[in-house]
Each structure stands twice: as structure tokens, then as C-alpha cells.
N, CA, C and O of each residue as an XYZ file, in Angstrom:
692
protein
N     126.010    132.794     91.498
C     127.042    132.691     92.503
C     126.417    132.342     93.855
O     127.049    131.568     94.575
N     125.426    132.754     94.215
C     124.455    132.826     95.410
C     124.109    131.615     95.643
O     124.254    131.012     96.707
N     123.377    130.998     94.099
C     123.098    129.489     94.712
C     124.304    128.519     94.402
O     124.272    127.463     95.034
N     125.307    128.688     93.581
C     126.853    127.901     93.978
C     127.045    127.554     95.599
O     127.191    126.494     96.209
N     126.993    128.613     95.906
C     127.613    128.673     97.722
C     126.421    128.342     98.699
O     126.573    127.793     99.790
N     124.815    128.882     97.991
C     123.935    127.516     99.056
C     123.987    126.199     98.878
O     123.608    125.393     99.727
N     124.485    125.881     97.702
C     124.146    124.170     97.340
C     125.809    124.090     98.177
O     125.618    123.457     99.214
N     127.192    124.470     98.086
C     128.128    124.555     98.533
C     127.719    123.752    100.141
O     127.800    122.576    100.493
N     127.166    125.255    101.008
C     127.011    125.151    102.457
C     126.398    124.100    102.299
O     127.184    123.188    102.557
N     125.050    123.556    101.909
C     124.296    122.484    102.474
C     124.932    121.622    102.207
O     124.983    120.977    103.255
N     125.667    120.965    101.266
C     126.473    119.855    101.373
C     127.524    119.958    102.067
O     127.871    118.845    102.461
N     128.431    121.056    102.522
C     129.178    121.221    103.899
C     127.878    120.845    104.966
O     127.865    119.633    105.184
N     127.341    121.208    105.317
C     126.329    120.597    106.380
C     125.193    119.556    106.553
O     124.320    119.510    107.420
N     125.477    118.571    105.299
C     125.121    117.496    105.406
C     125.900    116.638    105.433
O     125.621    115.498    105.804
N     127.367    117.117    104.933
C     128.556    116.057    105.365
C     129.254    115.918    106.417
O     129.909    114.951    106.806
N     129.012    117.389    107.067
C     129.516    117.409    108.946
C     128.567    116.333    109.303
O     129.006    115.276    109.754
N     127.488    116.493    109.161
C     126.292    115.520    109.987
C     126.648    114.309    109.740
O     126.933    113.538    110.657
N     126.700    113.842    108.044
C     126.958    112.556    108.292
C     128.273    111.537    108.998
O     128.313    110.361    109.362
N     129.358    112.755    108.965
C     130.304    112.477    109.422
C     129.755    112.359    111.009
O     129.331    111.326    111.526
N     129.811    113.005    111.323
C     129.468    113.484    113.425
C     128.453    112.373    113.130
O     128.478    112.210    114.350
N     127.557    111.422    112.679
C     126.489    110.481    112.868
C     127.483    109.131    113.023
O     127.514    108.222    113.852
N     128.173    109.400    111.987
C     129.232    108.202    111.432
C     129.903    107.791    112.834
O     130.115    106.653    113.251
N     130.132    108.818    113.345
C     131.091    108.175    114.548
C     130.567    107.741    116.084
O     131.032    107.291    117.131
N     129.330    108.166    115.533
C     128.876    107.722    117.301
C     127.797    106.039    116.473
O     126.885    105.663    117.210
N     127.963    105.232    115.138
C     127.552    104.280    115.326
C     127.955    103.093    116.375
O     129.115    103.319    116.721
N     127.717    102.529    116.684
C     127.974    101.419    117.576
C     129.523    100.488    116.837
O     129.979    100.368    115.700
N     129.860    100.062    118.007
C     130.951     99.385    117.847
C     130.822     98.067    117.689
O     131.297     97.416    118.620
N     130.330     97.446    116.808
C     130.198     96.151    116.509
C     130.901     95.080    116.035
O     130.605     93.888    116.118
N     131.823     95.576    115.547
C     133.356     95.115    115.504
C     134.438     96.248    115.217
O     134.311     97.318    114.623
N     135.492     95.695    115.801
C     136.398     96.221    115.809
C     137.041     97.066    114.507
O     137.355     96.373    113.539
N     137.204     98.149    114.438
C     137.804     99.006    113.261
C     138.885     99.884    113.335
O     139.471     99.949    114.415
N     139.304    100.641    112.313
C     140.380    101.632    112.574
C     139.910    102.766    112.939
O     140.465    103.334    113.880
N     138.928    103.295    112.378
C     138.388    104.389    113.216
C     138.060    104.319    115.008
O     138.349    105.174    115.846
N     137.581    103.403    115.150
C     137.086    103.115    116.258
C     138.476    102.701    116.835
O     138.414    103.378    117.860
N     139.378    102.234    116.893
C     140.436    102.118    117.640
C     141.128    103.304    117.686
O     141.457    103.706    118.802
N     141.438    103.989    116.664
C     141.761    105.210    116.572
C     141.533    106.231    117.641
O     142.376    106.931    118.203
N     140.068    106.180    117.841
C     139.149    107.098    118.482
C     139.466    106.827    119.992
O     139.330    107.673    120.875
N     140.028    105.185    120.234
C     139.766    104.845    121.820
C     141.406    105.546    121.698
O     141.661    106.522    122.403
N     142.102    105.173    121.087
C     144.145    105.799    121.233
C     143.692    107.571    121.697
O     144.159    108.321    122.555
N     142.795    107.717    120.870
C     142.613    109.641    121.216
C     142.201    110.139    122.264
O     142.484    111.225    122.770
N     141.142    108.898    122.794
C     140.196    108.954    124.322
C     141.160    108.876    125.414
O     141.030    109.489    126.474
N     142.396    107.892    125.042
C     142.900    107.105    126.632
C     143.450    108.449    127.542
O     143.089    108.811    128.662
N     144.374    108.990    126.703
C     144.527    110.280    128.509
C     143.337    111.167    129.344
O     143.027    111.335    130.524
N     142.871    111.622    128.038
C     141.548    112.535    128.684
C     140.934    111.882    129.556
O     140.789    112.392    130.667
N     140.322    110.354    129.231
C     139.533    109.607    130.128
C     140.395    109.063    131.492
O     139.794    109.161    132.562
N     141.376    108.658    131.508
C     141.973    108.320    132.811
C     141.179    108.752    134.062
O     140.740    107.906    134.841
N     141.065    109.588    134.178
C     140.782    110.163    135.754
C     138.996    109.803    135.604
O     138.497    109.449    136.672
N     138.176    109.855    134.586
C     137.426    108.913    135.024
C     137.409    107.400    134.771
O     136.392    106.726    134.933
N     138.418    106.969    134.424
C     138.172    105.707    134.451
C     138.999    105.493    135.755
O     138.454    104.583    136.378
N     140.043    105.938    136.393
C     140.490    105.731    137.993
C     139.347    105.569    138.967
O     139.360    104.658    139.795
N     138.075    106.689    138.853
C     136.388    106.555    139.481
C     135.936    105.485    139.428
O     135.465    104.712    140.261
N     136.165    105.452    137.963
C     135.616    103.833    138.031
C     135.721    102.604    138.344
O     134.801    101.789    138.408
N     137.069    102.394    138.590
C     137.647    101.371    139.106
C     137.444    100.789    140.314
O     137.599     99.658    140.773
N     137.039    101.887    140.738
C     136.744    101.978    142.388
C     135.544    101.483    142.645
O     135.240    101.494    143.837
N     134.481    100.895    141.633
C     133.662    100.742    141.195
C     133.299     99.122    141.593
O     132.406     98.608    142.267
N     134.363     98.633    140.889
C     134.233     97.268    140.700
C     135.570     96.787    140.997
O     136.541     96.588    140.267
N     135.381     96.644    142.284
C     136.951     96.231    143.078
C     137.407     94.696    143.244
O     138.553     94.476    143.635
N     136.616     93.728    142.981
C     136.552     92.386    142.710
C     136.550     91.705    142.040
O     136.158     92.363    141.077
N     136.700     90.703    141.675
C     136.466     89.737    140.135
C     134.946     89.283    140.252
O     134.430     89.129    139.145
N     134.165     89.050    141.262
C     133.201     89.050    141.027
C     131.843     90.045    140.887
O     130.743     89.660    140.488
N     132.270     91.758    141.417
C     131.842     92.589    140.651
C     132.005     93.074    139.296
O     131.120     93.541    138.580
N     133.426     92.889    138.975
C     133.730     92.208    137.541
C     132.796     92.046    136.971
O     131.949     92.833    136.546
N     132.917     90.765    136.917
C     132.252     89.679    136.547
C     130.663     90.582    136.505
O     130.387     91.152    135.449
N     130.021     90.638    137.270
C     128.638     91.188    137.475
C     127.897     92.543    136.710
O     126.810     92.836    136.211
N     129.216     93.151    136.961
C     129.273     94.254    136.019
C     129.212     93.750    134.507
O     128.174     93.787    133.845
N     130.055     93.420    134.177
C     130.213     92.600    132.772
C     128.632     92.116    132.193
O     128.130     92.428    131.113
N     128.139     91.404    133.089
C     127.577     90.342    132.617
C     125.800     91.237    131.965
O     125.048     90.934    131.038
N     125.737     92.576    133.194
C     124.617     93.578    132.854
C     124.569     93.921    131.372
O     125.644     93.879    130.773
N     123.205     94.335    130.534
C     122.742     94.985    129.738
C     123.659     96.323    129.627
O     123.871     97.067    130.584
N     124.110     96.496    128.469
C     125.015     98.008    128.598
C     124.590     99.097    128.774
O     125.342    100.049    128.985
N     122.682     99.253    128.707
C     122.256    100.084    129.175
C     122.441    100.387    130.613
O     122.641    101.527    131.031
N     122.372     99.402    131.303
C     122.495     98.792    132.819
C     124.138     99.414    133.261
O     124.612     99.955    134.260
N     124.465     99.149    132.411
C     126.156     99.520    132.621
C     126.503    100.548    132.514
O     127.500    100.748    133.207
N     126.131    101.516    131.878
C     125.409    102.955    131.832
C     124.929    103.959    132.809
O     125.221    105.095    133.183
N     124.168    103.143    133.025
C     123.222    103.497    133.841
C     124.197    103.407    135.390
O     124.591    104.489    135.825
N     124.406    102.674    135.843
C     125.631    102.402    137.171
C     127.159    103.200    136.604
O     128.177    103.373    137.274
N     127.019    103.425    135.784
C     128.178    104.445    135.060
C     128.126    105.928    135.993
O     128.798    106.525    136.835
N     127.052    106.046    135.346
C     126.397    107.437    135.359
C     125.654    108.276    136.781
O     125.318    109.413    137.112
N     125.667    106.693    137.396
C     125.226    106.932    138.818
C     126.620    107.670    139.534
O     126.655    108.763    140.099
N     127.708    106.738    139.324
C     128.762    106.731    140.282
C     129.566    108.223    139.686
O     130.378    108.775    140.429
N     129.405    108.529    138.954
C     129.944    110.216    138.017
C     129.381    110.855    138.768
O     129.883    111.771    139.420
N     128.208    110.477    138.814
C     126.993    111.974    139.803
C     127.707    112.007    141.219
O     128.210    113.030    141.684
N     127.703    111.510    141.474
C     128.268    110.975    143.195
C     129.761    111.451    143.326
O     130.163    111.776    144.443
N     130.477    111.500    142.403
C     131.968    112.075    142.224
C     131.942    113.372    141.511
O     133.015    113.915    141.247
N     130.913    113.874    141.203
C     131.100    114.985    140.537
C     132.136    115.206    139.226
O     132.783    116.175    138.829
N     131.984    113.939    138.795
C     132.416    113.819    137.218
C     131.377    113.738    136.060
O     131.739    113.853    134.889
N     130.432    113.592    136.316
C     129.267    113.560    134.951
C     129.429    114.617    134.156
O     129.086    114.528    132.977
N     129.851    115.525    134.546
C     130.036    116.916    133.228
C     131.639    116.847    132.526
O     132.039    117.212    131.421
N     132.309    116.242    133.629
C     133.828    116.180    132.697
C     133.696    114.979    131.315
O     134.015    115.047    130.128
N     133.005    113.802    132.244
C     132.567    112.449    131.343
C     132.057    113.411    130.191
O     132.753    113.428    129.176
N     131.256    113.981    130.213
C     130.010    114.218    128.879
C     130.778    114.935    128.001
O     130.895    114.596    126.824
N     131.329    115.931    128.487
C     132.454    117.010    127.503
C     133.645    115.735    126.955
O     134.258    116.043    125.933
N     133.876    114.794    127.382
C     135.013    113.937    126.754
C     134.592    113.157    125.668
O     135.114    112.886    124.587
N     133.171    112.755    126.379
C     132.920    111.585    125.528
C     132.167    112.404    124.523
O     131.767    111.630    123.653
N     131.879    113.370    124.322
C     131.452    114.281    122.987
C     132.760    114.959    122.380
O     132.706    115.534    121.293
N     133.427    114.910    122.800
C     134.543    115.301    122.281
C     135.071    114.471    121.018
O     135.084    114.621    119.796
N     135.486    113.552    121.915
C     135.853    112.067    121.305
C     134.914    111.000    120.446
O     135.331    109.910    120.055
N     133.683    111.465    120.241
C     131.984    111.338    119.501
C     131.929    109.634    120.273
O     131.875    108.666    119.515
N     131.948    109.435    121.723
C     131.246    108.292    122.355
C     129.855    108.556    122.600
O     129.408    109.588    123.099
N     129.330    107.755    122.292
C     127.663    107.832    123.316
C     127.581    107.797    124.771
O     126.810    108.295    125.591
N     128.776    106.936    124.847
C     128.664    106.739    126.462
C     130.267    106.860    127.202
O     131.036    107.088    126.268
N     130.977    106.801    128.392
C     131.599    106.094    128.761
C     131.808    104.843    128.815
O     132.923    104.339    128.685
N     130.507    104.071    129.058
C     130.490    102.844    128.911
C     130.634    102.253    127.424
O     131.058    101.098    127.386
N     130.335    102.891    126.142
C     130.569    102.127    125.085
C     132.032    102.584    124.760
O     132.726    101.999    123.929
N     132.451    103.678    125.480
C     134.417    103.869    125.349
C     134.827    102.372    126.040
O     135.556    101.685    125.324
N     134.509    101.892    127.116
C     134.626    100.724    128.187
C     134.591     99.512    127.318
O     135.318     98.519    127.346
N     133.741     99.763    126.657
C     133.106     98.248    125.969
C     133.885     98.141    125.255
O     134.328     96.993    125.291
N     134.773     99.279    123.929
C     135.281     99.572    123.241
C     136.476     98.613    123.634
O     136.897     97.576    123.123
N     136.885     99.392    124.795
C     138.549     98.602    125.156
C     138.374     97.099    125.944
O     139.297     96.297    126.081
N     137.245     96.939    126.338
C     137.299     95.171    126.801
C     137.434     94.128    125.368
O     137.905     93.015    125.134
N     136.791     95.103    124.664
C     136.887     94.447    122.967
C     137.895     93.879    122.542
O     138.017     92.721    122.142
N     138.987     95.077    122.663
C     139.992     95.290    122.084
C     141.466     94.937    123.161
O     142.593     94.633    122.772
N     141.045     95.083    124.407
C     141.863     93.925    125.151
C     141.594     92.475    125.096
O     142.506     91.652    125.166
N     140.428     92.174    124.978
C     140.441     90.613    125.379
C     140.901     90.076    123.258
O     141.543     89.083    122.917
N     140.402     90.944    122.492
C     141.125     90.737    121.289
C     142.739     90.353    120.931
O     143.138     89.502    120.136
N     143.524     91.260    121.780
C     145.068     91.309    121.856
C     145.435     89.923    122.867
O     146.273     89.066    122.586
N     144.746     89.948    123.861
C     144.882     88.446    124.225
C     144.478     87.361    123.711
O     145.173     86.354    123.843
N     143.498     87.324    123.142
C     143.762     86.133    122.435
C     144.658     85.848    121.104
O     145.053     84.781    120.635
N     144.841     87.247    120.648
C     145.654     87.134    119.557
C     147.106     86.324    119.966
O     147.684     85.572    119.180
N     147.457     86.549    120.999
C     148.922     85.960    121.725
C     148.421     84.541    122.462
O     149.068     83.508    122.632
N     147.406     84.771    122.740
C     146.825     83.223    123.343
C     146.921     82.156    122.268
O     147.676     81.185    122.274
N     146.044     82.490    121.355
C     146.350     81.497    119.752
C     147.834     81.390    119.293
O     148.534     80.382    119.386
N     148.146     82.436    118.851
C     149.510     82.912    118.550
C     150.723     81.711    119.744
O     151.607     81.046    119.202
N     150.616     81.685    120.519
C     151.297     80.875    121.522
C     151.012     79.457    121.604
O     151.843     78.574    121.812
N     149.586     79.294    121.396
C     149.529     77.265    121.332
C     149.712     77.427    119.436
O     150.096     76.463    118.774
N     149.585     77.926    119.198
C     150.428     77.057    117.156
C     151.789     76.495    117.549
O     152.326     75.718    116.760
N     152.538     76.883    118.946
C     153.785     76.726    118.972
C     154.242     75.932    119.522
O     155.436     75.636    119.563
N     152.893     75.190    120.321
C     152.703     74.007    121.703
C     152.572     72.949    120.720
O     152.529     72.917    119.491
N     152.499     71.714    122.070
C     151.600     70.421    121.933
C     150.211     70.477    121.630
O     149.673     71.583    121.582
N     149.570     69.469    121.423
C     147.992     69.946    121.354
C     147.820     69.926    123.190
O     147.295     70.866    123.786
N     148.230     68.990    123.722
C     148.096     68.855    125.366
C     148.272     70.106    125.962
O     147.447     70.801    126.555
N     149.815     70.362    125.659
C     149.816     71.850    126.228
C     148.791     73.270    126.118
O     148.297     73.907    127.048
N     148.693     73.463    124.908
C     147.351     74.149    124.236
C     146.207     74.214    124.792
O     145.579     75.238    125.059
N     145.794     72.724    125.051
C     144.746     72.104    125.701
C     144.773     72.776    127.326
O     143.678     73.129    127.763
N     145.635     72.903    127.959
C     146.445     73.119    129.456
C     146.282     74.981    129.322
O     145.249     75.513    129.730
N     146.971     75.488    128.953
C     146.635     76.713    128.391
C     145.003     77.483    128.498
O     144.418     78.330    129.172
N     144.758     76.559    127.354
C     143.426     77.220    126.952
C     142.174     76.637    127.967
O     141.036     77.076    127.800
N     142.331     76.075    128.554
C     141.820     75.864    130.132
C     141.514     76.649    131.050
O     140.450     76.739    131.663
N     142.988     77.553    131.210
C     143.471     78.519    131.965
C     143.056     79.958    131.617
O     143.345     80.932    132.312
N     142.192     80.009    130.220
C     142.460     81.361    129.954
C     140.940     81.624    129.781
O     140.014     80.850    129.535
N     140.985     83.131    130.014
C     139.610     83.624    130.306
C     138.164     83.093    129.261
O     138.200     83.180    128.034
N     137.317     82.715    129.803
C     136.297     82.339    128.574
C     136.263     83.541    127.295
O     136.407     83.481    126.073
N     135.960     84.782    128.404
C     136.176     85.945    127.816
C     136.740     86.114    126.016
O     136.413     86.454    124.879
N     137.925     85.517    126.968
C     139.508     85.732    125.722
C     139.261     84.422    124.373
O     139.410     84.601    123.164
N     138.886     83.249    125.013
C     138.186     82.354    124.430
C     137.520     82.387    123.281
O     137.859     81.884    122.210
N     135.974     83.368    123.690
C     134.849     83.553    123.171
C     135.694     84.692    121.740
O     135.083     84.416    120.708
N     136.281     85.264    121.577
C     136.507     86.396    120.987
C     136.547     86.156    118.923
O     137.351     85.492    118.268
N     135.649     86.787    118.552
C     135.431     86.533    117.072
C     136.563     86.633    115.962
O     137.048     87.714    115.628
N     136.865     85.660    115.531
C     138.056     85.483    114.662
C     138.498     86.801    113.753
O     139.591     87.134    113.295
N     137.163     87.417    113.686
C     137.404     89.063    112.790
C     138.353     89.623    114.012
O     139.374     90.199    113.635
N     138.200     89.553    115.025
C     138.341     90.838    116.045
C     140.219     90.415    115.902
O     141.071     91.198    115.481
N     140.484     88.916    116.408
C     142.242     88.549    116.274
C     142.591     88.794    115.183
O     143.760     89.168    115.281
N     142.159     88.821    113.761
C     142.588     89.470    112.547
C     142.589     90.961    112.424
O     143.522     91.421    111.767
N     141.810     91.723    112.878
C     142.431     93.036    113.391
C     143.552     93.195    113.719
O     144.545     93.604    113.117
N     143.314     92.736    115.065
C     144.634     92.610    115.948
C     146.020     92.148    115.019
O     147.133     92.650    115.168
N     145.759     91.337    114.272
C     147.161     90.912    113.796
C     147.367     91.932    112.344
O     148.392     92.238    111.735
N     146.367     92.180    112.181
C     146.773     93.442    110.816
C     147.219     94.582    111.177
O     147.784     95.227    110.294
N     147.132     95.120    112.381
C     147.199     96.188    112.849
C     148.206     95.879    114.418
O     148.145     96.319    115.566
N     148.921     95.085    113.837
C     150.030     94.698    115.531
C     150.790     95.837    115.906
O     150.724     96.277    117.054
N     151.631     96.440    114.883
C     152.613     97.036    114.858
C     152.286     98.434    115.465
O     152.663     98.791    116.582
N     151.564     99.166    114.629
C     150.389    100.336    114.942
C     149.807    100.192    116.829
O     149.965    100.949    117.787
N     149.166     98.945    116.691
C     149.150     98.912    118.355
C     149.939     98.985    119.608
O     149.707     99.203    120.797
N     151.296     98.630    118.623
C     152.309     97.835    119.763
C     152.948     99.500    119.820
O     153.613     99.856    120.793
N     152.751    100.134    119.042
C     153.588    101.696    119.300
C     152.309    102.061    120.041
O     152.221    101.680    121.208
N     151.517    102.608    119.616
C     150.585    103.420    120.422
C     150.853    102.704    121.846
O     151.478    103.365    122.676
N     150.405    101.338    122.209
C     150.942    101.209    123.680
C     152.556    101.567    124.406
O     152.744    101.752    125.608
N     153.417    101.595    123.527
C     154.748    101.443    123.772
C     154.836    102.982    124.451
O     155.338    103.261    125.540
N     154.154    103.970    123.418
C     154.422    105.805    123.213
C     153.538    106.060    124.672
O     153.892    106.851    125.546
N     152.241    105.154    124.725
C     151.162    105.247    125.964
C     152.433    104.891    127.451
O     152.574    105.696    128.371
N     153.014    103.892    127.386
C     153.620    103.371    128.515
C     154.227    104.574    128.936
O     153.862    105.292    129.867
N     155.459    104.783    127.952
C     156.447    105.782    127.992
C     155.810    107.449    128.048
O     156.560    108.399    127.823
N     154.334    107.640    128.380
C     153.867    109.107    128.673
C     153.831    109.995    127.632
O     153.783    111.205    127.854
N     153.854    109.399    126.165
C     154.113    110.273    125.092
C     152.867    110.150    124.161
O     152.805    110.808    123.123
């Protein structure tokens, strides 16, 4: 009975681990877990992501920000928390929610926004001219452009699911 319930526990505690490992892998494309995880993050994080904003008040800090190493992005993350006296709320969230960083929660949703835009960006010239299309896709962010055909097939497998979670998000629920 004794060793039933040690072999028991250790595989309870090698499957917490692998689980709790499982979720802080990197976000390399877009998934359900990982979207999941950012729908669970968005209220808690608000108030530091309001800090942050404050951050990068331009399109060309934007831009600059963006363009850094995500360690780099991190790193200027983590600066501006210290300075606001948010680095301990950040750390309790983003362990909560099993992020490594704020910034890979960040990265998470530029993913997954510039994904939903292009999904409607494409989605909208099938319906044009090629000219118009052409006129359009001119206009629209390289960003939104650049975005990997896996990531808009997400997006379109999972529309409905998104379009509530934002709808329930708008409406405070």
C-alpha cells in the first residue's frame, strides 16, 4: 500500500511539473492554451499594462520598442515597474497566469492582434478588385502584412470563441 501511494505521489509530482513547465514554453505560434491564458491575464494585467503605455507614447517609440530584442523589451519592462512600484504586482500575475515575462504576455497579444487584423484585412480584399486590394494592402501595417498564414487560420478557427471573449471583455463581464 505504501509503495502504491509513493509511485502515486511521484507521478502526481512529476505531472504538476510537467504541466507548470508546459505553460511557461514560449509562444511560437499561436494556440488555444496560450490564447486562453492571455483571455485569463487581460483584467488582472490592465493596470500594468495602463504603466506601460505611458511608456511608449508615440508611433515611433512604438515602433522602437517593437523593433528591440525581447530580452531588451524586458528589460525596459522591468525598469519602468521598478520606478512605479509595480514589479511585485507584475511578478505575482505573471506567475499566476505561468508568463515568464510581462513582456512575453505583450508579445503574446501583438501576435494575436496583428493576427485578427489581418484575418479581416485578407478576409476584405477576396471581396475587392485586385487594384483595390492592391490600395488597401498598401495602407496596412507591414506588421499585419508580415503575419504567418498558421497564425490567420487560428484566427479563423477560433472566430467565434474570440469574438465572445472580446464582446463579454467590452461589456465588463
Amino acid at each position: 500500500m505504501r509503495k502504491m501511494f509513493f509511485w502515486l505521489g511521484s507521478f502526481f509530482l512529476v505531472f504538476t511539473g510537467v504541466v507548470a513547465n508546459a505553460q511557461l514554453l514560449p509562444n511560437a505560434t499561436l494556440n488555444t492554451q496560450s490564447v486562453q491564458r492571455w483571455m485569463q491575464t487581460n483584467r488582472d494585467i490592465a493596470p500594468i499594462m495602463q504603466a506601460i503605455d505611458t511608456m511608449n507614447n508615440t508611433d515611433a517609440k512604438i515602433k522602437a520598442f517593437d523593433a528591440l530584442p525581447a530580452v531588451e523589451q524586458d528589460k525596459k519592462i522591468d525598469e519602468l515597474l521598478k520606478s512605479k512600484n509595480l514589479q511585485e504586482m507584475a511578478k505575482n500575475i505573471t506567475r499566476q497566469h505561468g508568463w515568464k515575462s510581462v513582456g512575453e504576455y505583450m508579445r503574446l497579444s501583438t501576435r494575436l492582434g496583428n493576427a485578427i487584423a489581418a484575418y479581416f484585412l485578407f478576409g476584405d480584399t477576396e471581396k475587392m478588385t485586385e487594384e483595390q486590394a492592391k490600395q488597401l494592402k498598401g495602407k496596412a501595417d507591414p506588421a499585419v502584412l508580415a503575419v504567418p498564414r498558421s497564425d490567420i487560420e487560428f484566427v479563423r478557427r477560433n472566430e467565434k470563441n474570440l469574438q465572445h471573449y472580446i464582446q463579454a471583455y467590452g461589456a465588463g463581464r
